[in-house]
N, C-alpha and C positions, 0 to 999 in steps of 0.2 A: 154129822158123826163127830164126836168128842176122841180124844187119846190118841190121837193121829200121830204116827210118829213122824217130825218132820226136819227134812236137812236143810237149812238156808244158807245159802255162797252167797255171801254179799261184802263188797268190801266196808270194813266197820264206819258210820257213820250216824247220821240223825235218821236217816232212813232208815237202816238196818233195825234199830232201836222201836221205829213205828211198828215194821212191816211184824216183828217177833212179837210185839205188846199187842197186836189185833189175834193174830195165831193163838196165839198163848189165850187170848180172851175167847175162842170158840172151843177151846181146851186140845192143841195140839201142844205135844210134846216137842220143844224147838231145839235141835243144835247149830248152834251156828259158826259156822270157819269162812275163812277171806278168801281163800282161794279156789281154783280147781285142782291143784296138787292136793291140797288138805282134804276138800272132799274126796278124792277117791281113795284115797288113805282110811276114811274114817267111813266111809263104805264097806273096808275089806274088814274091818273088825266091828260092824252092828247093822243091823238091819234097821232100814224106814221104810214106809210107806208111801213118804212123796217127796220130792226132791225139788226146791224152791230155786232157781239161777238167778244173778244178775249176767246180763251179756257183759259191762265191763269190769272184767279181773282181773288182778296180776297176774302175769304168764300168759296163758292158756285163758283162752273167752269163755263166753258162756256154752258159746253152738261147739268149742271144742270141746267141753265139759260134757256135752249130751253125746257125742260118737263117744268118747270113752266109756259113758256109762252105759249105751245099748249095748255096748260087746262085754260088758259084765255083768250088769242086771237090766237085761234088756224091757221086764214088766213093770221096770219103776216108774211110778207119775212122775213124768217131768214138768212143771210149770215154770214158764219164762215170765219173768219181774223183770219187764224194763222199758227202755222209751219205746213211741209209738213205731219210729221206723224203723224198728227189729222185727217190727210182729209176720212182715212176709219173710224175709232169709227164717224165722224163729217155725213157719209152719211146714215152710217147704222143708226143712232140718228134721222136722216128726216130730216137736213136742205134742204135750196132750192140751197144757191150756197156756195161753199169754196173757198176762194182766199188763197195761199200761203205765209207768208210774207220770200219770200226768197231774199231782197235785191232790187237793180235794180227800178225798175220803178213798184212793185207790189202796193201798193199805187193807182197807175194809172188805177192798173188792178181793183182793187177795185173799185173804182168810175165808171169802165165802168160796171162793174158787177151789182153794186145798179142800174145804170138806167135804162141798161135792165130789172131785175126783175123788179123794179118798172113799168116801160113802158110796160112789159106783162102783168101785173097786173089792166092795166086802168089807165083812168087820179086820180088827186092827188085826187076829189072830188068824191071819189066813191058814189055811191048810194048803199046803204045798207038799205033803208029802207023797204028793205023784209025780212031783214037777223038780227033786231037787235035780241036778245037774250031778253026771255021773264025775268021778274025780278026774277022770282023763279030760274032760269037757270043763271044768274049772281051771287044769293045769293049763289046755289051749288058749282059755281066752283069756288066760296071764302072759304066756308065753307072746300072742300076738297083741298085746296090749301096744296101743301109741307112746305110751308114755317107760320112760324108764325104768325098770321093778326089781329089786334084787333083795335080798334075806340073806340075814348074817346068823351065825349061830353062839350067842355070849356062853352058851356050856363048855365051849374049844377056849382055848387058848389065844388071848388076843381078838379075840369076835371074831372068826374069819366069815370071807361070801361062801355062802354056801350052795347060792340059787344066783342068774340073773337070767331077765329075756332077753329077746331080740332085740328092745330098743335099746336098752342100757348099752350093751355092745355098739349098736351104730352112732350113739351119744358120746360113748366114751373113746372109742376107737379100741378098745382093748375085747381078744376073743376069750370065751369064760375060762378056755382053756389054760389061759396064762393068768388066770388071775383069781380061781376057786380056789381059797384057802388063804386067801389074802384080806389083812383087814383094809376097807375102803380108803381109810387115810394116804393111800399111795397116790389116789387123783390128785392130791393137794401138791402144792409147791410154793418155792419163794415169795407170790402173790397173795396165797391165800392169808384171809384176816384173822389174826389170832383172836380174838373178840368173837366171832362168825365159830371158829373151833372151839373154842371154852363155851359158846351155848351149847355146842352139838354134844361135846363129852358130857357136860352138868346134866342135860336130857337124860343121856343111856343111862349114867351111875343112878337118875331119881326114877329109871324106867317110866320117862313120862314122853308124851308125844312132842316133837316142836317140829319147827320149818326155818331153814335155815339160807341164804347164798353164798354159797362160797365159790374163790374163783380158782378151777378144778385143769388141769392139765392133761392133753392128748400122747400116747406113745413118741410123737413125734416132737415134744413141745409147744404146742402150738396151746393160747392159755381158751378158759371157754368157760363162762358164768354157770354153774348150776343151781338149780332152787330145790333145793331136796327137804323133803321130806320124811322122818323119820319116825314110825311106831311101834312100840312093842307088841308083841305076841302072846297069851298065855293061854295055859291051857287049862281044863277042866276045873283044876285042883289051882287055883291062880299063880301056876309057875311060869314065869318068865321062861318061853324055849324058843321065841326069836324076835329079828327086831326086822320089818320091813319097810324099805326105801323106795320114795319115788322121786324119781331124777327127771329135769326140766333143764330143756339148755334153754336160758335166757339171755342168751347171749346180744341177741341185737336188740333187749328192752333194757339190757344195761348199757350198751354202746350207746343207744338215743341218750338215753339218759344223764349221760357222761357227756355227750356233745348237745346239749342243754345248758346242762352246770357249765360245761366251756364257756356256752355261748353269752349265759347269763354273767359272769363274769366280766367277759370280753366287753361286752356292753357297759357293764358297770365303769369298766376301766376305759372306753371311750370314752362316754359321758364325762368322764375328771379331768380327761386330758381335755376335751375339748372343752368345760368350763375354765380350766387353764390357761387354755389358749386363747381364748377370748377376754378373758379379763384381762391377759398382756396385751393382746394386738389394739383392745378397745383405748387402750391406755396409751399405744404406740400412736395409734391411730392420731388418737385428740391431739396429744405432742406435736407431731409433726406437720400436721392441719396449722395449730397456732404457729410454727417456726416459720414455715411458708406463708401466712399472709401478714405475719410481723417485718418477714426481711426481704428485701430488693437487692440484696450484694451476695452472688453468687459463692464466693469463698465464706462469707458467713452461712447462709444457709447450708451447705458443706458440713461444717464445720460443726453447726448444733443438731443436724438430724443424727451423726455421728454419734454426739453425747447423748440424744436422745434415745439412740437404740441399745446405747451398752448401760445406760440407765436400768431399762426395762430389765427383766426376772427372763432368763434364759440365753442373752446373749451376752458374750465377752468382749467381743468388739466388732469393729466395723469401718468401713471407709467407701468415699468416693471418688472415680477418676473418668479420666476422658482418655478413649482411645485415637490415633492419630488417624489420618484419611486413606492409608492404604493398611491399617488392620494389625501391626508388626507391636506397638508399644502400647504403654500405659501408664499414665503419667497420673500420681492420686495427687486430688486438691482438699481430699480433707479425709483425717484417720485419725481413728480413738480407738488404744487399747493394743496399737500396735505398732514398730516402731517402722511409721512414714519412711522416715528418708529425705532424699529427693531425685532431683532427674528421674527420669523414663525407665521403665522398663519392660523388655523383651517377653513377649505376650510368652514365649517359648520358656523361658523362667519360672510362669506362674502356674497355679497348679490348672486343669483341661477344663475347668469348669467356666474360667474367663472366657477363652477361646470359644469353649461351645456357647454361652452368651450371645458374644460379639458375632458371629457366624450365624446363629438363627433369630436374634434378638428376642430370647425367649428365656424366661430364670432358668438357671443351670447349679443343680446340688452336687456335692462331691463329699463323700468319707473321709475320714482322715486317716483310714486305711487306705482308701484308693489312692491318696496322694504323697507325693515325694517331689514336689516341687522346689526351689531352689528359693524361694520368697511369696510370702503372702500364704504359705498355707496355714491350714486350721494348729496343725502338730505346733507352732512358732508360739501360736497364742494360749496354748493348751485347751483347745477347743475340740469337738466329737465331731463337725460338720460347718463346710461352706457353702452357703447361697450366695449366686453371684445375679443380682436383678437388674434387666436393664432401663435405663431410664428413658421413656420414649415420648415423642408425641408425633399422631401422624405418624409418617414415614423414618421422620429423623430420629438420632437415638445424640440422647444428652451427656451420656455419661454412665458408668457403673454403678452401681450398689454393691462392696461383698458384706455378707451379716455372716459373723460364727457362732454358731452353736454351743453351750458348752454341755450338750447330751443329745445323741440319733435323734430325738424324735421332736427336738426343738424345733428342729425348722423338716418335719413332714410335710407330707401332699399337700394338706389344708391349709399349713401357714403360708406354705408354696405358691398355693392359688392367694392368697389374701396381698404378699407380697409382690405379686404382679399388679395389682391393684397399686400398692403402692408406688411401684415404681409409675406407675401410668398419671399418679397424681404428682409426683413430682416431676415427673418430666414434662406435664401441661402449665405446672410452675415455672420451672426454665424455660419453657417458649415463650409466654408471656414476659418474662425478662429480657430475654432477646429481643422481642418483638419492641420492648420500650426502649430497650437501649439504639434501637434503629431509627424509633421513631423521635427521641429528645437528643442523641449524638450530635454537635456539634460538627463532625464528619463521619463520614462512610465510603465504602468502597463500592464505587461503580461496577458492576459486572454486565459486559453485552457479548451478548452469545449471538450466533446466526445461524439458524435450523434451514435447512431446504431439504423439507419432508412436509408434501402437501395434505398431509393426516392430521398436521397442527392445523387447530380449529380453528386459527384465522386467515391461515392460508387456502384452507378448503371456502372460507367464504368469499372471500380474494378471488376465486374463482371463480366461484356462483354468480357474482356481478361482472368479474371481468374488469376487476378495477382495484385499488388499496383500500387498505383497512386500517383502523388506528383502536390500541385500545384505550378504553375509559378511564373503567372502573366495574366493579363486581359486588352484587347485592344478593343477599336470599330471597326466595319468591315463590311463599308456600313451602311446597315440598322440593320445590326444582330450585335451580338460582338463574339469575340473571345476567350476563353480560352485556355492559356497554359497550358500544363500540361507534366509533365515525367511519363511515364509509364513500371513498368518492365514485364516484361512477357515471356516465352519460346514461341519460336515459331514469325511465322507474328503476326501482327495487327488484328481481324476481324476487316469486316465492322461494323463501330461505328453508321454511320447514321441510324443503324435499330435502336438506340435511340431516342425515341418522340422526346426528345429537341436538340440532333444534327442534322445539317442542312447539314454540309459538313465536314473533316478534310485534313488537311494539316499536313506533314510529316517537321518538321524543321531541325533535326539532328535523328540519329541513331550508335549507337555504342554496336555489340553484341546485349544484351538482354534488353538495353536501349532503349527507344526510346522518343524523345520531337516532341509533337505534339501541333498544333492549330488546335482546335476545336470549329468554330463556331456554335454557339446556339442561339435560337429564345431568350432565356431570362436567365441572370445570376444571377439568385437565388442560393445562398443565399447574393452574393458578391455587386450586388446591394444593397440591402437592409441595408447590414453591414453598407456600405459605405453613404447611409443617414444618418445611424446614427452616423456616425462620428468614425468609429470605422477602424483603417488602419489591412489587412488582412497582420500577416506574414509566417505561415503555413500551409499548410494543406495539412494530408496526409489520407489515402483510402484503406480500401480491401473490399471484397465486402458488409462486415457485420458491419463495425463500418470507422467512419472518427473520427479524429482527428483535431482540429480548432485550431489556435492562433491568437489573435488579441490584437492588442498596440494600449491603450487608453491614453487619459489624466489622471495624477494622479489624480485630480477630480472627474473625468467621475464617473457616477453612473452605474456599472457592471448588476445592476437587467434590466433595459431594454435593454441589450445586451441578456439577458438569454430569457427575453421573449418573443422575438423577433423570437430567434432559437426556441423556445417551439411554437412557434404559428405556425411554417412552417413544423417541425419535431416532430416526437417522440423521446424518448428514448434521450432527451439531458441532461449532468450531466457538473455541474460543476468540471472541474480535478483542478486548478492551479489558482491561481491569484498573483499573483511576478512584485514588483519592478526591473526594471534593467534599466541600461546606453543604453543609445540609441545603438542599435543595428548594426553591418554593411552591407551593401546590398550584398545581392550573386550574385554569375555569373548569373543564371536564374533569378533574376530582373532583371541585367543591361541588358540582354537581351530581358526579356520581355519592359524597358523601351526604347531600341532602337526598336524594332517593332512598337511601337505605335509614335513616328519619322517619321519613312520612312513612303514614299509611296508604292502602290504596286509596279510600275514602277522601283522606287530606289532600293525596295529590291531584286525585281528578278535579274536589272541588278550587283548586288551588288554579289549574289550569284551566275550571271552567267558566271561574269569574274572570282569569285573564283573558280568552280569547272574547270575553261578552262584555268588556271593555269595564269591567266593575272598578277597576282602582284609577278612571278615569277622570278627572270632575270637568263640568259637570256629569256624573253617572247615566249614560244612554239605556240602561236598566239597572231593576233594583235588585234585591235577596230573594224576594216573593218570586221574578219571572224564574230567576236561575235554577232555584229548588223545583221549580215545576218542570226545568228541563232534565235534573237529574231524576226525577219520581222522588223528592223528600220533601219534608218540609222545613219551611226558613228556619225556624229553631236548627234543626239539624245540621243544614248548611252552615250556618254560622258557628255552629259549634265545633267544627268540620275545618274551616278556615282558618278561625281563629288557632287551633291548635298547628294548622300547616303556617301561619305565618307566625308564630312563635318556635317553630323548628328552625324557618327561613333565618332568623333572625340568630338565633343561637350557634347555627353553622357559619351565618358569615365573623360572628363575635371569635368561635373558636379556629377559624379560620384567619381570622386577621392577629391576633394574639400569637399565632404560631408561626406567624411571620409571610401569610399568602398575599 
């Protein structure tokens, strides 16, 4: 059937442009509008024949588009145009037909689909003059209309309302009572967009249709998006004698909409700052990587990571200091950008963000609203924010970091985290410092402690034999580590492994009632621990009831967090000894604990399997060929096995003897 009159909702696009040029090619008459506001608008002033949807519309969908229009023209073809998973919510809803837009020639399908319905429907000039709807039956099904409807009349005075239904009332809050004879401009207020108003009035003065949102106001104040829709009325003779309105709260498709644009924003303005942020930190970063393995002198490294950070693009200045052993002061050894000073000061002087540091050893930020401290705060340096990081390794903490901000967001959450990082890389720099200034010092400070707390792990083995213990030396071992130890005792060895923390042992030498053993254990406490703190282990002996500790600090070194450290793990720890002396010289059980941690395991067994098979004998009572046959290798291997362990042997006793053992 050709002349079809037909109404297509579709929002404007390439498809809309298809779906019209295939219609229009079986010869329907096409109008076409973007909404469902505008369709039923353009319903109330012309008749069709078949009514084309898309399911997605501004406002109001497609399946709301079809209950509106059963309760108006309920014998109109409705065909739904859209994706496949509409077509069940699309049948159970009562259309008549669903075409799919899945590509291809659907379009095509469409067009055939209006002419059938149409063509089962009768010619375009139906005779309805049995069927029209009495006028009380037109007023009802405006009156209960879903959508908002009201009629002004422009022959009055200022256009007043002259009509609204029931939704417009529960849309707008307002009863018709209070509002028939008013022109509609009163919903508007201080929000509405004059842009969104100069279309609406341009429309009525050219009596032409448009669609508009404006943001409309409730009796209460309360604001609330409307999408209205505005057409005029004439009559017979083409006089203009009203204009009718359809009101649409879209209220929550412009709140999404809004917290979209936020969101996209918000995004955009991430991304900047965080490419900002990264290009300072990347830059900090390399800086201070090279100062630390340039410098070995503590006040110089200080001193240039300082310059380093107030270099960088967002910080003003910066310092570093050490706080004392019971928590009270603060002594800076290097500061750029602000003025140092000297002597100590009173952690209670400075702003809370120190304190909270030193107390959880964890970065600690402060405002330069929140603070009113007495020295060091951000306000002194004209700075918006302090980060105060602490400098750690292991257990121990080396020192502060404070960095200022010179804007909030210089030093946020992210640089927050990034600056823990740093503090963590510079404070495994000062342990290593410490650690060489212990190990090339000319003198050091003696420290022996006496623990009698039989949970210390060589006192619990002190037990297990029923005899003393000595330690070695300590090696990693795979995933576990290893302790050395000499143990005396009458009698074998028990099994040690019925110790929670040993895992397995190894037999190194034996002579009489001697024996040197490796003892792998899930965790070397206390030895770890010491060793964060920069403290080098040189004795320690064991029976089952008390251990004996010695440990060689830096003449500096502060002795009280060595004590607290043993007090926090054990009982019963006492200060015995604290002594200057000349560097010390290494014993056989170092240099051997230092050759184990050398070799591999490969090296050392072969190393040990040509010695007990008498191979560095002469003349040799076997050769490489029997020995390899007794580990399962072959002599290539073996010897390449040895050779590497007796080039170790050789290297530790050169570095060994050099060092003065």
């Amino acid at each position: 059937m050709t002349g079809a009159r037909t109404l297509l909702v579709h929002p404007k696009n390439g498809v809309v442009d298809q779906a019209t040029g295939a219609l229009e090619d079986v010869g329907c008459r096409v109008t076409t509008v973007d909404s469902a506001t505008r369709a039923l608008a353009t319903l109330s002033t012309e008749g069709f024949d078949c009514l084309v949807s898309e399911q997605s519309l501004p406002g109001d969908d497609g399946l709301s588009l079809l209950d509106a229009v059963r309760e108006v023209e309920p014998e109109l073809q409705f065909v739904m145009y859209a994706d496949e998973e509409t077509a069940e919510d699309a049948f159970e809803a009562g259309v008549d037909r669903f075409v799919a837009k899945n590509g291809g020639d659907s379009a095509g399908e469409l067009a055939a689909e209006v002419a059938a319905v149409t063509s089962a429907t009768g010619t375009i000039e139906r005779d309805v003059s049995d069927h029209e709807p009495a006028p009380e039956e037109i007023v009802r099904a405006i009156d209960d209309a879903s959508v908002g409807i009201s009629m002004t009349d422009p022959s009055l005075p200022d256009n007043p309302i002259v009509y609204v239904n029931d939704a417009w009332e529960e849309i707008t809050g307002y009863d018709q009572e209070t509002i028939l004879g008013r022109n509609p401009r009163f919903l508007q207020g201080p929000g509405t967009d004059p842009e969104a108003r100069e279309t609406l009035s341009t429309a009525l003065e050219q009596e032409a249709p448009t669609t508009v949102e404006l943001k409309n106001y409730r009796p209460d104040g309360t604001p609330w998006w409307n999408e209205l829709t505005v057409a005029p009325i004439h009559d017979e003779d083409g006089e203009l004698v009203h204009y009718v309105g359809f009101q649409t709260d879209v209220t929550d498709r412009k709140t999404a909409e809004r917290l979209a644009e936020e969101r996209a924003e918000k995004l955009v303005d991430e991304k900047e700052a965080l490419e900002r942020i990264l290009t300072r930190v990347n830059g900090v970063l390399s800086e201070i990587t090279r100062v630390l393995v340039e410098e070995n002198d503590r006040p110089i490294v200080d001193r240039r990571i300082c310059d380093e950070l107030v270099d960088a693009e967002g910080y003003v200045a910066a310092w570093i200091g050490s706080v004392d052993s019971v928590g009270e002061t603060l002594e800076l050894t290097g500061a750029v950008g602000i003025e140092a000073g000297t002597g100590s000061r009173s952690l209670a002087a400075l702003p809370d963000a120190v304190s909270r540091a030193v107390e959880t050893n964890e970065i600690a930020s402060q405002s330069v609203r929140e603070c009113d401290a007495e020295m060091l705060d951000a306000a002194a340096v004209g700075a918006r924010r302090l980060a105060v990081v602490p400098l750690v390794y292991g257990h121990k903490r080396y020192g502060l970091l404070g960095v200022y901000g010179e804007t909030e967001s210089a030093l946020d959450a992210r640089e927050r985290r990034l600056f823990d990082s740093i503090g963590a890389m510079i404070g495994t720099r000062f342990n290593a410092i410490e650690m060489s200034k212990i190990l090339t010092a000319d003198r050091a400070v003696e420290v022996t402690v006496s623990i009698a707390d039989p949970s210390f792990p060589l006192s619990a083995v002190a037990a297990a034999v029923n005899g003393e213990v000595e330690y070695v030396g300590m090696t990693s071992a795979g995933e576990g580590t290893e302790l050395f130890v000499t143990i005396r005792c009458e009698g074998p060895v028990p099994d040690l492994t019925t110790l929670s923390f040993v895992e397995d042992v190894r037999e190194i030498a034996r002579t009489d009632d001697v024996h040197t053993l490796a003892l792998t254990v899930d965790a070397a406490t206390p030895f770890d621990e010491l060793a964060d703190y920069g403290a080098l282990v040189s004795r320690v002996t064991a029976n089952p009831t008390r251990a004996r500790l010695a440990v060689d600090l830096p003449l500096e070194y502060d002795v009280r967090s060595v004590l607290e450290l043993l007090e926090s793990l054990y009982g019963g720890v006492e200060l015995r000894s604290q002594v200057e002396h000349d560097r010390r010289e290494r014993t056989p059980e170092e240099f051997a604990s230092d050759l184990e941690q050398r070799l591999t395991d490969r090296q050392r067994t072969s190393l040990e399997t040509a010695h007990m098979n008498g191979y560095f004998e002469w003349p040799r009572p076997t050769d490489g060929d029997e020995i390899a046959d007794t580990m399962d290798i072959t002599r290539q291997t073996f010897h390449q096995h040895l050779r590497a362990a007796e080039r170790k042997l050789v290297d530790t006793y050169v570095d060994s003897w050099s060092n003065g053992c």
